[in-house]
SEPA-560902 format. One record per residue (C-alpha): residue in three letters; z, x, y. Coordinates in steps of 0.1 Angstrom, whole numbers, m for minus. Layout:
<type: ALA, c3: Z, c1: X, c2: Y>
...
END
This chain:
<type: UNK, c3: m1079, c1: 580, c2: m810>
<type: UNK, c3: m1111, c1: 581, c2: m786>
<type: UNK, c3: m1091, c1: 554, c2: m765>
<type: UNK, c3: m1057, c1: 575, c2: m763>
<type: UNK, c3: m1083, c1: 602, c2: m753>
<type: UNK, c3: m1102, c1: 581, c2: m727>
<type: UNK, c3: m1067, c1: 568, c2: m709>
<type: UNK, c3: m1057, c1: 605, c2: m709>
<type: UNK, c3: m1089, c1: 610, c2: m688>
<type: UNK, c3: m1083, c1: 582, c2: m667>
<type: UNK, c3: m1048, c1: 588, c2: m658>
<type: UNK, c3: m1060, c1: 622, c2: m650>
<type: UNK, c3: m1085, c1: 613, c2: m634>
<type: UNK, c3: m1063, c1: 589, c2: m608>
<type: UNK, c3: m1039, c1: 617, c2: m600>
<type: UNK, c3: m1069, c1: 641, c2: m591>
<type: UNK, c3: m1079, c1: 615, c2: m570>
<type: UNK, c3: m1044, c1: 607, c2: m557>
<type: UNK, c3: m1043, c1: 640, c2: m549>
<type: UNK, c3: m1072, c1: 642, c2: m528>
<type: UNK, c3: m1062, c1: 613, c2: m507>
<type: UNK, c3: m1026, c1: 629, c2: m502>
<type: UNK, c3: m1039, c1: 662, c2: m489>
<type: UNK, c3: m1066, c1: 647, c2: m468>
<type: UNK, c3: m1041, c1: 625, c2: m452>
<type: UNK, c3: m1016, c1: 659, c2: m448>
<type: UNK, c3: m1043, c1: 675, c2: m432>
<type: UNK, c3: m1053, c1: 650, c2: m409>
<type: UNK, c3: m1019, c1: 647, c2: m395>
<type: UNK, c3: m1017, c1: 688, c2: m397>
<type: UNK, c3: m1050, c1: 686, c2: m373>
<type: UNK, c3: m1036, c1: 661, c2: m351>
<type: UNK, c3: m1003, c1: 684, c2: m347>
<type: UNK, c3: m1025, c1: 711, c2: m338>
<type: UNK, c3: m1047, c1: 695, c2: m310>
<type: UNK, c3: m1011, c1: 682, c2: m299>
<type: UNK, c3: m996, c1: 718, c2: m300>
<type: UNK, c3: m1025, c1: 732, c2: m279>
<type: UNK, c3: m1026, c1: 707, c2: m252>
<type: UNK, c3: m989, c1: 709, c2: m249>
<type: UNK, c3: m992, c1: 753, c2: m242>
<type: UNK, c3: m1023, c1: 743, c2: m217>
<type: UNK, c3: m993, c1: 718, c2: m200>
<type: UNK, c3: m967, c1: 742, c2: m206>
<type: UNK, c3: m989, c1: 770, c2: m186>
<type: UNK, c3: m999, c1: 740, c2: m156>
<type: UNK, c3: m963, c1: 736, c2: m156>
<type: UNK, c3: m957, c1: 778, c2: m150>
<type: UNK, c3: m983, c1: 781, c2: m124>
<type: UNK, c3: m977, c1: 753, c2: m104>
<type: UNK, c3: m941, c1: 762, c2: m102>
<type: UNK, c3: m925, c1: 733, c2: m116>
<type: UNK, c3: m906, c1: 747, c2: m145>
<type: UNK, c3: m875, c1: 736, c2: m125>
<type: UNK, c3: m891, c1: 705, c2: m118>
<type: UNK, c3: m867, c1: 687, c2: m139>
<type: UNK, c3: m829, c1: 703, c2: m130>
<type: UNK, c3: m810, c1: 694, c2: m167>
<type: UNK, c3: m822, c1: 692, c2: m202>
<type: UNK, c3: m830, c1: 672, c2: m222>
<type: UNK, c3: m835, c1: 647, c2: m200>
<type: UNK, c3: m847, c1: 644, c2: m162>
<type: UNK, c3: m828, c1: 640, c2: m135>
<type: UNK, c3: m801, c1: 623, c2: m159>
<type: UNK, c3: m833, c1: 596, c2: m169>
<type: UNK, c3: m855, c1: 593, c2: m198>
<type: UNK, c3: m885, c1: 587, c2: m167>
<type: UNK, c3: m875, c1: 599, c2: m136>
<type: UNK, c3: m894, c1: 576, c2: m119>
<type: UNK, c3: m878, c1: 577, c2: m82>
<type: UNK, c3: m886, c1: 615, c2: m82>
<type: UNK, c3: m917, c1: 614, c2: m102>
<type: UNK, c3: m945, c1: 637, c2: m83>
<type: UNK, c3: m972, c1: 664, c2: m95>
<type: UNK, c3: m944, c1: 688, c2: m106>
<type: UNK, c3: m920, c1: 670, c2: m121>
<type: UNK, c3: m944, c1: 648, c2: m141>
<type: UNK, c3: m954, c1: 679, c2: m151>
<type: UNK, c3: m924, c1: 690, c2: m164>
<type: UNK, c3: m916, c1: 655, c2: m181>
<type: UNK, c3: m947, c1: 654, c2: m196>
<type: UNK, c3: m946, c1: 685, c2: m213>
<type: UNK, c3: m908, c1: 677, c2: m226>
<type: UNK, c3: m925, c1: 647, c2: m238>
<type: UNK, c3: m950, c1: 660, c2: m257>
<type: UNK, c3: m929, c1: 684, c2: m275>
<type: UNK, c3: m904, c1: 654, c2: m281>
<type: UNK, c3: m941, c1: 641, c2: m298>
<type: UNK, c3: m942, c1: 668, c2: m316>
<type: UNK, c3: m913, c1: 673, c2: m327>
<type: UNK, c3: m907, c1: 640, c2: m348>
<type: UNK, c3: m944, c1: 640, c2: m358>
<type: UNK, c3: m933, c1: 676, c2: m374>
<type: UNK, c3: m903, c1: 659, c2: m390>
<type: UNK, c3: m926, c1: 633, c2: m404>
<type: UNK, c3: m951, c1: 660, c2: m419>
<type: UNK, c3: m919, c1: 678, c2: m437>
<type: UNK, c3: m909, c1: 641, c2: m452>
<type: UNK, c3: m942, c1: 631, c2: m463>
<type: UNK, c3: m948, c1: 666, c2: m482>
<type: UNK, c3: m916, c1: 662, c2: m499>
<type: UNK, c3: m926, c1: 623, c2: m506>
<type: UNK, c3: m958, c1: 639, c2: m518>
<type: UNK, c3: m951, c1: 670, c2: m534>
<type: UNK, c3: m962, c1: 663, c2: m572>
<type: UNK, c3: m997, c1: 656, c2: m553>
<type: UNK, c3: m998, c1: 686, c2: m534>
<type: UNK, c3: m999, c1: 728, c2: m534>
<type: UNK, c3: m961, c1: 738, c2: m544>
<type: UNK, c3: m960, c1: 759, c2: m512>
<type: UNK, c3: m971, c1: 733, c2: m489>
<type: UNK, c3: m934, c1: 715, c2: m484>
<type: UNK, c3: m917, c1: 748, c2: m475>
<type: UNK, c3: m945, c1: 758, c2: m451>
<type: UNK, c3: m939, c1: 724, c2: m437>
<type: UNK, c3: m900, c1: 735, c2: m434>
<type: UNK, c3: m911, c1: 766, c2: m418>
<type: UNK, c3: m930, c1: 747, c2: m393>
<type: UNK, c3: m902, c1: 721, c2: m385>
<type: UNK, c3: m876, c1: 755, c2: m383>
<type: UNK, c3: m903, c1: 770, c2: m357>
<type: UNK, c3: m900, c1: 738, c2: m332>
<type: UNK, c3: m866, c1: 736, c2: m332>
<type: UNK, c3: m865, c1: 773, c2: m324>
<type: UNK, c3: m897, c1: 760, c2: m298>
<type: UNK, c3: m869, c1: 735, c2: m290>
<type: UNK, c3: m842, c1: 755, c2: m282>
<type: UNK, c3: m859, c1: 778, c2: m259>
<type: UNK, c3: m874, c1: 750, c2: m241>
<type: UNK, c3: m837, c1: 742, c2: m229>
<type: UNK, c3: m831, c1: 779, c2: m226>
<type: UNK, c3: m862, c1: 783, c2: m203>
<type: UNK, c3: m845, c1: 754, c2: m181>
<type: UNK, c3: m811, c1: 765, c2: m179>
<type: UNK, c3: m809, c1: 801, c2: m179>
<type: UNK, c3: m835, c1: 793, c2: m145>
<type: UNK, c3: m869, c1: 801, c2: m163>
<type: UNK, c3: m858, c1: 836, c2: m176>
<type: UNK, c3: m887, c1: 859, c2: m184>
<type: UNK, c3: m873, c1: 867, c2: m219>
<type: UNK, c3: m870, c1: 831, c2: m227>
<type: UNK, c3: m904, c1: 822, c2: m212>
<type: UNK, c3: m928, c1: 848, c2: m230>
<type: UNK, c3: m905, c1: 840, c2: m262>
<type: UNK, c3: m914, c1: 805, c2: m256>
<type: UNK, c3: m950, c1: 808, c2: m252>
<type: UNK, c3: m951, c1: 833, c2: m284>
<type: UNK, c3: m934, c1: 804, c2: m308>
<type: UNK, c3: m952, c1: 780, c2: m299>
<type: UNK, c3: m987, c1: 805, c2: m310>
<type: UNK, c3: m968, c1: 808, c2: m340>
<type: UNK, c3: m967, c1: 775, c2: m344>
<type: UNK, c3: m1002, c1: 764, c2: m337>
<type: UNK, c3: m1015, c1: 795, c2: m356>
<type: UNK, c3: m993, c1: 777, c2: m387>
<type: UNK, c3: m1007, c1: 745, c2: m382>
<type: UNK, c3: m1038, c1: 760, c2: m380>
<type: UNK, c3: m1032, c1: 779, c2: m414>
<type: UNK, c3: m1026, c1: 751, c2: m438>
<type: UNK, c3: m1051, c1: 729, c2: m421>
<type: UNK, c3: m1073, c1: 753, c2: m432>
<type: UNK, c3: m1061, c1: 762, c2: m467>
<type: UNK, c3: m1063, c1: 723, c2: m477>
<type: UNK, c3: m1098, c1: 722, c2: m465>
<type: UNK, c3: m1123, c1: 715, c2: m491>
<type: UNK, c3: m1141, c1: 747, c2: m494>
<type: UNK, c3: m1164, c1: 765, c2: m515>
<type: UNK, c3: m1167, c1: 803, c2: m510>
<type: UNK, c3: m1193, c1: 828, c2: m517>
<type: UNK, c3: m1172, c1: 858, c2: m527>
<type: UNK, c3: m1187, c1: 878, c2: m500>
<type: UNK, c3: m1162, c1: 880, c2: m475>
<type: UNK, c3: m1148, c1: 917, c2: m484>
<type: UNK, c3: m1126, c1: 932, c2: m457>
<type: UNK, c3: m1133, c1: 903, c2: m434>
<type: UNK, c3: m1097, c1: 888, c2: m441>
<type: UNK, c3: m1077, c1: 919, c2: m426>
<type: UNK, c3: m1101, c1: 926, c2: m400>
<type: UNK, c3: m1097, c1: 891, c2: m389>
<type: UNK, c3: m1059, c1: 887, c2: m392>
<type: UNK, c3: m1055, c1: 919, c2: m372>
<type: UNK, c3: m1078, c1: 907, c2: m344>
<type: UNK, c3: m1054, c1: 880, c2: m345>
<type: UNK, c3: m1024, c1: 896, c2: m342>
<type: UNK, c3: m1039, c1: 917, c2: m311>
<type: UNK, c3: m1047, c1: 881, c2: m294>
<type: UNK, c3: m1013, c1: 876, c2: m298>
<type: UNK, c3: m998, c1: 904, c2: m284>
<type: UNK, c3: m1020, c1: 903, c2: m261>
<type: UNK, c3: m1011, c1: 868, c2: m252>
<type: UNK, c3: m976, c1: 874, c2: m252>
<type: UNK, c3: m985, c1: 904, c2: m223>
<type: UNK, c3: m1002, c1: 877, c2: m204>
<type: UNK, c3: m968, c1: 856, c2: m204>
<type: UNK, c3: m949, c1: 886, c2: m196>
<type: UNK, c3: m970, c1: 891, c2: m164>
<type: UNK, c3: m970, c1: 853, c2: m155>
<type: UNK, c3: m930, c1: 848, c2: m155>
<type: UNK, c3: m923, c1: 881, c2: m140>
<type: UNK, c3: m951, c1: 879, c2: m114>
<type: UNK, c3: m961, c1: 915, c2: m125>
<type: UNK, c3: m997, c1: 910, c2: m108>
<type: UNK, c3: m984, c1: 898, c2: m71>
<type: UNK, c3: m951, c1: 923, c2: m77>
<type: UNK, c3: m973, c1: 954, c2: m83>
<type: UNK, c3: m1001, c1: 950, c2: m54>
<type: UNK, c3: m980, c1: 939, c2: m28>
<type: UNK, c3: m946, c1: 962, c2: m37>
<type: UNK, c3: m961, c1: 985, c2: m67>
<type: UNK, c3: m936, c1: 974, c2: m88>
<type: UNK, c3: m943, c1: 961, c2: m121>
<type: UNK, c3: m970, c1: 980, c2: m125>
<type: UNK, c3: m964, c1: 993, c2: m160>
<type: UNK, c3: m965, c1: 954, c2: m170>
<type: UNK, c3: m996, c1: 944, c2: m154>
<type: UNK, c3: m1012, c1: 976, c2: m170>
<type: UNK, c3: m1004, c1: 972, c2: m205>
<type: UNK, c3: m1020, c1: 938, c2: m201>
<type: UNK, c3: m1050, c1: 952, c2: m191>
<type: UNK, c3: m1055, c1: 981, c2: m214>
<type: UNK, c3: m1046, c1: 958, c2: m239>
<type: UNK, c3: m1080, c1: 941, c2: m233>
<type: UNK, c3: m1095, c1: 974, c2: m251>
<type: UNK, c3: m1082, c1: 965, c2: m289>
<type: UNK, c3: m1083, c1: 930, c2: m290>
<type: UNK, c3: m1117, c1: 932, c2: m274>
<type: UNK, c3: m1128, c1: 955, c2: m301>
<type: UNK, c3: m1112, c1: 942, c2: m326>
<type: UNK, c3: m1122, c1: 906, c2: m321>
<type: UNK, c3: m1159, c1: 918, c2: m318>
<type: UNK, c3: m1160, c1: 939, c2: m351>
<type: UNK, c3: m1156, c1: 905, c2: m373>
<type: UNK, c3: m1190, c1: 891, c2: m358>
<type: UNK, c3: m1203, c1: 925, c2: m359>
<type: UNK, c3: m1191, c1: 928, c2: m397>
<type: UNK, c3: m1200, c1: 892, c2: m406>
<type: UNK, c3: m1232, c1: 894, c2: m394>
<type: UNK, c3: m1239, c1: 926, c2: m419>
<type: UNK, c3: m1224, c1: 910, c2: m445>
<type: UNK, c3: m1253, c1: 892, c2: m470>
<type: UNK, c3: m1246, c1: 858, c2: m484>
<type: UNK, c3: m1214, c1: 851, c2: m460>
<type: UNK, c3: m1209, c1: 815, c2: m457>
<type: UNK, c3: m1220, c1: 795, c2: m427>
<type: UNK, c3: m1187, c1: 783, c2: m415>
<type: UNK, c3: m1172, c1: 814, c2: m418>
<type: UNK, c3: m1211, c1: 828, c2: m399>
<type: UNK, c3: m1205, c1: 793, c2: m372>
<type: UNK, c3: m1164, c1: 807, c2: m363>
<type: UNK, c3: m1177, c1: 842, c2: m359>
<type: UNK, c3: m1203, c1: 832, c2: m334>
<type: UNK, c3: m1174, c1: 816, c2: m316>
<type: UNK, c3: m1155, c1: 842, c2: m312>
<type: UNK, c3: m1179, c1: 861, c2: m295>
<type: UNK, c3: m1184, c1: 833, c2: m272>
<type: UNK, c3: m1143, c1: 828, c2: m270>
<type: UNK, c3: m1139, c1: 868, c2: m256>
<type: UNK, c3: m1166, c1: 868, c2: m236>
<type: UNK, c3: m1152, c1: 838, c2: m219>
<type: UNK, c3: m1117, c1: 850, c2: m219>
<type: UNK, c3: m1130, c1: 886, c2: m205>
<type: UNK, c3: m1146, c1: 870, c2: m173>
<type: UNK, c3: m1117, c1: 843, c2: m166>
<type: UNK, c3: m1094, c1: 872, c2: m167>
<type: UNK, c3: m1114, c1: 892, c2: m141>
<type: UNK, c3: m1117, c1: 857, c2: m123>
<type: UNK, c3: m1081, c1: 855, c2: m124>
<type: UNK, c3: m1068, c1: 895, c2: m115>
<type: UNK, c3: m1094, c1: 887, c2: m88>
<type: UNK, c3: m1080, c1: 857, c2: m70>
<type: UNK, c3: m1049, c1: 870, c2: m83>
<type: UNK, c3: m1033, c1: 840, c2: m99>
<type: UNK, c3: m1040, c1: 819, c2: m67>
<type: UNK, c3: m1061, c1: 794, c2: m86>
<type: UNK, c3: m1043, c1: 772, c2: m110>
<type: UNK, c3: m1070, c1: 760, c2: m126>
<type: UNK, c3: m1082, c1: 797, c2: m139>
<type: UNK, c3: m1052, c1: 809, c2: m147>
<type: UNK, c3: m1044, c1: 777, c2: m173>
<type: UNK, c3: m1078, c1: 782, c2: m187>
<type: UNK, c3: m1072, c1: 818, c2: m193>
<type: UNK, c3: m1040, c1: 810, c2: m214>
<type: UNK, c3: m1058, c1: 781, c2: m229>
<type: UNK, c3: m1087, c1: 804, c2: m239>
<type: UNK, c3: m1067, c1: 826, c2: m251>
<type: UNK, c3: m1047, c1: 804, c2: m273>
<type: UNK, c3: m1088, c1: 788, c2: m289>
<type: UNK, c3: m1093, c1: 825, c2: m298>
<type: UNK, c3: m1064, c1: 829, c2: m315>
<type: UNK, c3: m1073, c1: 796, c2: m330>
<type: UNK, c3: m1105, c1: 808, c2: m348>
<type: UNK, c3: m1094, c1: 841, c2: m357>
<type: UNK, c3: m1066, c1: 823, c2: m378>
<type: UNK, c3: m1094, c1: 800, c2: m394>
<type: UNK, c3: m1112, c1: 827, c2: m398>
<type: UNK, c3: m1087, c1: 851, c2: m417>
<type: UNK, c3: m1075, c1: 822, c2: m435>
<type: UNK, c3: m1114, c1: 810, c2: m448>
<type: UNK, c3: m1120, c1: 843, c2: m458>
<type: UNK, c3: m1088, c1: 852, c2: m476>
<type: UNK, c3: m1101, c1: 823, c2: m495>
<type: UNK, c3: m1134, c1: 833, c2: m496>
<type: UNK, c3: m1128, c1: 866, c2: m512>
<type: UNK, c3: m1105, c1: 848, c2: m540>
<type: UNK, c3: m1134, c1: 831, c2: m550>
<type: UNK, c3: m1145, c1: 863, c2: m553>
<type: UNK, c3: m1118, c1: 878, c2: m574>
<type: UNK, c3: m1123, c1: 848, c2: m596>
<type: UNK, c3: m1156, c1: 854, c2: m603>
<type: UNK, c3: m1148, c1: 887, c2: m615>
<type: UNK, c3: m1125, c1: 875, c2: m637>
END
């Protein structure tokens, strides 16, 4: 009897364990995916601003060649590097979706279909890509580009996070909503930004006064997603016992918007002249959107430890 019981304990103890090494690996390739995602919008924006969207005439490939070499300058490495990268991505996505299924008696239940839902969003991600090259960089196409692949990373992002080991306080209250809707107004407010980029709202409306209504919504749209991004330091930092990761991403948030705030002025200033600005801006932009997601998703968890301790 004690030794049926003690084998029962071991085996249970070796999945647990199996488990753990499962989901670690997961979320080290989830991590990976997500540093891949974000370098590949900071290329895709380099790409915008230095014109070279049309670098690369057809689709998928360049100039009829896996490496254009013959052609091959700034611009259209440019454009084959960031085709290149989503390629990356891409199978590396397909791979994720294979090894959750592989995986699945070792992992959450809802981690294979978020993994589908992440593979549907790149080929969506994919599709426009081509779009973006053959209907000649349309500004539809571009902004809905941009906004998938946010969606995306902010996925990633999401169950990276929610297979992090983590032990909350159960003091995180409203911080969840506040946080996810600071989130969503980053992402409007990023999908404003693209708007302006690919219709050249900011050069269209100084030099003709057309576009104006654009280039204004983007800036007034500072106002709520400033606000709103501030109010979760300001609420974290009033809210006792918080735990100091959730304390360490609210302190970078503060640091993100301040940063975003003055590389846009930097860039309406120069207006859009100066490649390197107007990347970072995006990029920025993209980090903030980052954390917030983190954020939201630490304290949703956060204030479930809470509910459970109530229970």
């Amino acid at each position: 009897m004690t030794d049926s019981v003690l084998q029962r304990q071991t085996h249970s103890g070796a999945i647990a364990d199996n488990s753990k090494v499962y989901q670690a690996r997961i979320r080290n390739l989830i991590g990976k995916l997500a540093i891949a995602t974000f370098l590949l919008m900071a290329v895709g924006s380099a790409t915008r601003v230095m014109n070279a969207g049309l670098a690369c005439p057809d689709w998928p490939l360049c100039y009829g060649q896996l490496v254009p070499t013959q052609q091959m300058n700034l611009q259209v490495f440019l454009e084959w590097f960031h085709r290149l990268d989503a390629m990356l991505i891409g199978f590396t996505t397909l791979a994720l979706v294979g090894l959750c299924w592989w995986w699945r008696r070792s992992l959450p239940g809802w981690l294979p279909w978020v993994a589908l839902l992440a593979l549907s969003l790149v080929l969506v991600q994919g599709l426009l890509g081509g779009l973006t090259v053959t209907e000649m960089l349309r500004f539809d196409i571009v902004t809905a580009h941009l906004g998938t692949a946010l969606l995306f990373f902010g996925l990633l992002l999401g169950m990276a996070t929610c297979l992090q080991p983590y032990q909350g306080t159960g003091s995180a209250s409203k911080l969840p909503w506040l946080a996810g809707l600071a989130a969503l107004a980053i992402y409007v407010q990023s999908l404003l930004g693209a708007l302006v980029g690919s219709r050249w709202a900011l050069h269209q409306c100084l030099n003709a006064s057309q576009l104006c209504t654009i280039m204004n919504s983007h800036l007034l749209g500072v106002v709520p997603a400033t606000l709103l991004t501030l109010a979760v330091p300001v609420l974290a930092w009033r809210t006792p016992a918080l735990h100091p990761t959730l304390r360490q991403l609210a302190r970078w948030s503060v640091a993100l918007v301040v940063l975003q705030i003055l590389l846009g002025f930097a860039t309406f200033h120069f207006h859009l002249q100066v490649e390197p600005l107007t990347v970072s801006h995006q990029a920025i932009g993209a980090a903030l959107f980052g954390v917030l997601i983190v954020f939201a998703v630490l304290a949703a968890r956060d204030r479930a430890a809470q509910a459970m301790i109530a229970d």
